[in-house]
LUMFI-471287 format. One record per residue (C-alpha): residue in one letter; x, y, z negated. Coordinates in steps of 0.05 Angstrom, whole numbers, plus 5000, padded with zeros to 4 digits. Example, Ala and Ser with C-alpha at 12.3 -4.5 7.8 and 13.67 -1.06 7.14 Angstrom:
A524649104844 S527349794857 
END
This chain:
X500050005000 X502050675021 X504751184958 X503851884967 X506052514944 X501853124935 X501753754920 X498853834852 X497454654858 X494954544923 X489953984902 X487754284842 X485954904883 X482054504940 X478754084882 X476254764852 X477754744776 X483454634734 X485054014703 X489353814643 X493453254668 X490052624619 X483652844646 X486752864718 X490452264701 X483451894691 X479752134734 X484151904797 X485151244759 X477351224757 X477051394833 X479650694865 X487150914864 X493150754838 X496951304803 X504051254794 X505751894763 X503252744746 X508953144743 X509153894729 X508654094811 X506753394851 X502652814841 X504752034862 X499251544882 X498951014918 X492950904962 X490150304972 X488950075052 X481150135058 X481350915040 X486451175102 X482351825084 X485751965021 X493252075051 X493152845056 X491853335001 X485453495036 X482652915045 X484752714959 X482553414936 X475553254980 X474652584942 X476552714876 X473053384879 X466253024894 X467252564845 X468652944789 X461753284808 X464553984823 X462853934907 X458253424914 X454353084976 X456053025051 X462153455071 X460753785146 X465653995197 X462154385244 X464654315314 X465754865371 X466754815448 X472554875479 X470654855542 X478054515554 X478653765580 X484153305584 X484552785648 X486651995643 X489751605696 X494351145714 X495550985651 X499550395615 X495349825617 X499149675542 X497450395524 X490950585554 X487051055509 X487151755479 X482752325444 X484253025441 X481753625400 X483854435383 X484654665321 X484755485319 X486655965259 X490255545214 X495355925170 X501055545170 X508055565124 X513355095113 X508754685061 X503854655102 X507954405160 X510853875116 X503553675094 X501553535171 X507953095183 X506252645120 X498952625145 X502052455217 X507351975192 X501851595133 X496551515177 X501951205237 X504850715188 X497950455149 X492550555193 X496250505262 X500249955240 X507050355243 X505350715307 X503649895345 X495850155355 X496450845356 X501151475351 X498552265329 X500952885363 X500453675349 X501854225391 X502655005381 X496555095433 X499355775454 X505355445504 X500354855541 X497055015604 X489954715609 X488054195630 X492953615598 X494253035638 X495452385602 X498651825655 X504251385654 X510151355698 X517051035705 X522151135647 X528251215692 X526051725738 X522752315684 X527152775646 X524853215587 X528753435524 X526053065465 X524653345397 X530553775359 X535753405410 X541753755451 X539653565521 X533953345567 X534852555582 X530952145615 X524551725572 X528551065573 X535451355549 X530951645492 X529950925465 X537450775452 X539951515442 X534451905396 X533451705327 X526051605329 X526651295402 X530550795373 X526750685315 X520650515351 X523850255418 X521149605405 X513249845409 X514850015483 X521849835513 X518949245559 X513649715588 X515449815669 X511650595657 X511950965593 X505351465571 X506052085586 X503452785568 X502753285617 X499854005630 X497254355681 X503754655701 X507453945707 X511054105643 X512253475592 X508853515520 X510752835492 X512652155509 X507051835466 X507351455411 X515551595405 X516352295411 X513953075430 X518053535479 X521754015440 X519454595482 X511754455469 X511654005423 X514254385361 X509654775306 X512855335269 X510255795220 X508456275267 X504155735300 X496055835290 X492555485337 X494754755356 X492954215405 X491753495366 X492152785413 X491852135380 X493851565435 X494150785430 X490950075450 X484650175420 X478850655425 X474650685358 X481650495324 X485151245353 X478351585343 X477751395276 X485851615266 X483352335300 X478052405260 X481152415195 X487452935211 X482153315249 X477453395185 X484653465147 X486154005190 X480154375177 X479754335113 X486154715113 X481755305139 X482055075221 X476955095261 X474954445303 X474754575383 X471853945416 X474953645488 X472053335541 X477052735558 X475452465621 X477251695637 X476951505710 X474550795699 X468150525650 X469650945599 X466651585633 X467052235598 X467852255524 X467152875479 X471752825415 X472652905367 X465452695339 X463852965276 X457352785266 X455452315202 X454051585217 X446951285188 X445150695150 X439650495111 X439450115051 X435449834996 X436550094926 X434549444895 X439349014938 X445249524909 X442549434837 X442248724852 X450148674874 X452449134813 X447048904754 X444949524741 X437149824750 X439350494780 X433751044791 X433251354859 X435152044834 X441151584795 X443551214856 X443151934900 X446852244844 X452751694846 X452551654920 X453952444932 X459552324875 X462751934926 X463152374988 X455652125023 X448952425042 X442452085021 X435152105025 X429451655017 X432851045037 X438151265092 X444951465082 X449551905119 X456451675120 X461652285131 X465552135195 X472152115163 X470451425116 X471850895180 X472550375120 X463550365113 X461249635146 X456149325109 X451949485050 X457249174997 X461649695018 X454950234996 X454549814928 X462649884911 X462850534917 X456150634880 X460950254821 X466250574824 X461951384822 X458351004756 X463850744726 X467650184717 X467450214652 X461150374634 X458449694652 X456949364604 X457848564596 X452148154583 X451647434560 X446647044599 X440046954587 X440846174613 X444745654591 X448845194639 X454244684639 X460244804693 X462344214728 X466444114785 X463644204861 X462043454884 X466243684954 X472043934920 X472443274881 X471642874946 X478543304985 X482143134927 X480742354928 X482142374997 X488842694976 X489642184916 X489041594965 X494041885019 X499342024967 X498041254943 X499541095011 X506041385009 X504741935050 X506842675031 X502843295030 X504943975073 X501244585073 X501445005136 X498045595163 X492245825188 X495546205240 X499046055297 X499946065375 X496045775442 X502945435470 X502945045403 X496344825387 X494544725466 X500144805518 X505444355482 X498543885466 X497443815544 X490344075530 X485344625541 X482144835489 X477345445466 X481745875417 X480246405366 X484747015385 X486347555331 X484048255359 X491148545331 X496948095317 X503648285288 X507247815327 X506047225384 X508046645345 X501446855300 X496447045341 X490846445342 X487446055279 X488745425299 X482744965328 X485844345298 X490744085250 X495943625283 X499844055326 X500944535260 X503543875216 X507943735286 X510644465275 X512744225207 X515443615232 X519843885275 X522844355229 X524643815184 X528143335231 X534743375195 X531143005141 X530342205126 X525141785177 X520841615174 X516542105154 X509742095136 X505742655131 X498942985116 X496043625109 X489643805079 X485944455120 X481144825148 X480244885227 X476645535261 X472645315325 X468845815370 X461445725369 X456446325378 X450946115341 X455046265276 X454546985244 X461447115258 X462446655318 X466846215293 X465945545255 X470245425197 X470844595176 X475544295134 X479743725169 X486043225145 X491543055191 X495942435174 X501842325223 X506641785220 X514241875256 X518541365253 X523840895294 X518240365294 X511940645284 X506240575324 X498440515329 X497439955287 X500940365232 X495640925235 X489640455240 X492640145171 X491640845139 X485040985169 X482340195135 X484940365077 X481141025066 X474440845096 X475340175052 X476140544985 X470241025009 X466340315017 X465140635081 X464640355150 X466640545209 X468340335291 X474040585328 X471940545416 X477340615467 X477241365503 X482141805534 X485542465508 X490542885541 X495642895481 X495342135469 X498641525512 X493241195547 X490640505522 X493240755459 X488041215427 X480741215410 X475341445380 X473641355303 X465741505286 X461241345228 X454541095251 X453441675300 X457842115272 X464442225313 X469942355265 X476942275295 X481742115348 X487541645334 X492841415375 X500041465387 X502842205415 X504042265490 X511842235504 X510942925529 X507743225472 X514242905434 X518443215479 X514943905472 X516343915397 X523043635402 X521042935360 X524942325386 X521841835350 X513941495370 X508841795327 X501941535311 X496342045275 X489342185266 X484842805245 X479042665206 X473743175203 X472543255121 X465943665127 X463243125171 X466242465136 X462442915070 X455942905103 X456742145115 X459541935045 X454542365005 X448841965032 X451841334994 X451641694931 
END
């Protein structure tokens, strides 16, 4: 979690009283963050991911302000036309967004310059995941010619002097030879065209999201109206960024100038940034329900304008700023949190039960009980991982889960099943004793649409057996054994699969219940993982064997 430093003076004055620091001290501790220290001039928190808002000493002083009950309700950030637009094209297809905005009459001094780079540099670490899905600009407005292009174009063949360097040199040498180029090379250094910002008179604003142009891309204290461009790989994710430095901005006494940013492909024209308050209704009893508490409707509007939000009769208005608000639960936390942590009170039940432990949980961990009796040994391994694993090196084609934003490519997938993830495992441990005898205890992420989320979570158990003589028979032994202390039954039919040898590998099921495959690995798939011995496994699917053994009961 990010720690910040503000200005104490400065947030005491946007807040709008004084405060002795043990009362400061718990009312931020009361607010959902995590102070570290109150010194005579600054104050250290550290802010906790879901509340990107909170970075700046605007956005704080805005929170705690409300909270405390001195400015209560929906803060508004009235919006005015700038009649100014900002063309898209040929853009990076790695780097294909952006949203723009003016800002006129701020008042700006060295503080207040220093307050905008933390803003800039907070928000690009958390919230833009160290500059990978986004990166913030500002520019004194007075030196940019309307209207700004943003476009893309080959490295080697544009020159522009980058921020407080000697020279101009051209957008790849920037990589290896400016500080910040070379700090974030790695976001963009395998791109064949870099982004670019241009203006109307073909003059270079910034290389987004590594650096601005020295000549108009530095703010001074002489600056008072700038241009603000947030760029990046995703469109809510950079709107959202804008959103809160533009309200930031404005709250250090701008005013907001919208932009029309026009897209030549779907996207059409887009008018940002929007400052209008989201909606949402909810039900007061369901938020009483999640909290235990009977809150009154004036009660509930009185904690829920303690925390930044409009409300009447049922609908709320969610200031544009708090990107965090999904679902109700989110409503009912905050609703805590503006009541008071602790002022709820605990309760004994009224009802009297006995715990015991879940019937399912008991059945994993026989399963786990008899496989360790076999001689086999448990490995744990993630839920993450990558499509040439779990299907390529498999020889198979399979539906996979992909995460919307990964930090790297070997993590990118959940895995759909278990095998290839205990194969990972084996081949990392080569160097050790055969054979080796393995199984790992999971859960597997399928996608099916008819689930809330789309995906379909079950709980599976790999066993795989690698060894200089190992082979199907060995595996089938395993599979009796279990089904035999289950006083289960069970068939296994011949069938084919891509990742097993053929005429050695079938299919296990439980009346009509299909449960497994088992077989011995395809030479290939060996080879793919770098195992030189045969290997026999099987994947049982728990949630379905639990289904069939819980009807015995």
């Amino acid at each position: 979690m990010p720690k910040v430093t503000l200005n104490k003076k400065e947030v005491l004055k946007l807040v709008g009283k004084a405060l002795p620091d043990d009362k400061l001290a718990d009312r931020i501790s009361m607010l959902g963050t995590d102070l570290e220290k109150i010194t005579k001039e600054e104050i250290e928190v550290e802010i906790f991911p879901n509340r990107p808002d909170l970075l700046s000493e605007q956005g704080f002083a805005r929170a705690l302000s409300s909270f405390i009950g001195i400015k209560k309700g929906l803060a508004t950030f009235p919006t005015k036309n700038s009649n100014e637009k900002n063309i898209v094209k040929n853009t990076a297809k790695e780097w294909p967004y952006v949203v723009t905005g003016i800002i006129k009459g701020l008042k700006l001094s060295d503080a207040k310059i220093k307050e905008i780079i933390q803003i800039q540099e907070k928000l690009g670490i958390t919230y833009l995941r160290n500059r990978k899905k986004g990166g913030i600009g500002i520019y004194p407005l007075e030196k940019i010619s309307f209207p700004i292009i943003f476009t893309a174009e080959n490295p080697d063949t544009f020159k522009f002097r980058p921020l407080e360097y000697p020279s101009e040199i051209t957008g790849r040498q920037i990589l290896s030879k400016h500080p910040t180029g070379r700090k974030y090379a790695s976001i963009c250094q395998d791109w064949k065209r870099f982004p670019l910002f241009r203006d109307a008179k073909n003059k270079i604003l910034s290389m987004p999201p590594i650096i601005n142009a020295h000549e108009l891309g530095k703010i001074t204290e002489h600056t008072k109206d700038v241009f603000v461009e947030v760029t990046g790989t995703d469109l809510p994710t950079i709107s959202r960024a804008f959103t809160m430095i533009m309200t930031a901005l404005s709250e250090m006494g701008g005013q907001i100038y919208t932009m029309d940013v026009h897209y030549k492909d779907k996207t059409g024209k887009i008018t940002t940034p929007d400052t209008k308050p989201k909606k949402m209704k909810i039900d007061r009893n369901h938020i009483n329900k999640l909290i235990g508490l009977n809150l009154s409707e004036t009660e509930l509007k009185d904690c829920l304008e303690r925390m930044g939000y409009g409300y009447k009769k049922g609908e709320l208005s969610i200031p544009c700023y708090r990107g965090d608000i999904l679902h109700p639960c989110d409503i009912a936390e905050d609703v805590a949190i503006a009541y008071g942590y602790d002022n709820l009170k605990p309760e004994i039940p009224n009802v009297s039960t006995l715990a015991y432990e879940n019937s399912y949980e008991r059945f994993k961990e026989r399963i786990a009980n008899l496989l360790i009796g076999f001689e086999l040994v448990e490995v744990k391994s993630f839920h993450l991982t990558n499509k040439e694993n779990q299907s390529t090196k498999m020889l198979t084609s399979i539906p996979l889960a992909e995460l919307d934003s990964c930090m790297n490519t070997e993590f990118n997938i959940l895995r759909a099943w278990m095998i290839p993830s205990v194969l990972e495992t084996l081949e990392r441990n080569k160097h050790h004793e055969y054979p080796q005898n393995l199984f790992d205890l999971g859960t597997i992420f399928k996608i099916d649409p008819s689930q809330e989320t789309g995906i379909l979570e079950q709980e599976r158990v790999a066993i795989l057996l690698c060894g200089a003589e190992t082979n199907y028979t060995d595996a089938r032994q395993i599979l009796d054994g279990l089904f035999q202390a289950l006083d289960l039954t069970y068939k296994v039919e011949p069938t084919t699969h891509p990742s097993f040898i053929p005429g050695r590998v079938g299919r296990v099921s439980a009346g009509k219940t299909k449960l497994a495959y088992i077989g011995e690995l395809h030479p290939q798939v060996l080879s793919n993982f770098n195992i030189e011995f045969p290997t026999a496994c099987f994947e049982l699917n728990l949630s379905e064997l639990w289904e069939v053994f819980s009807k015995t009961l």
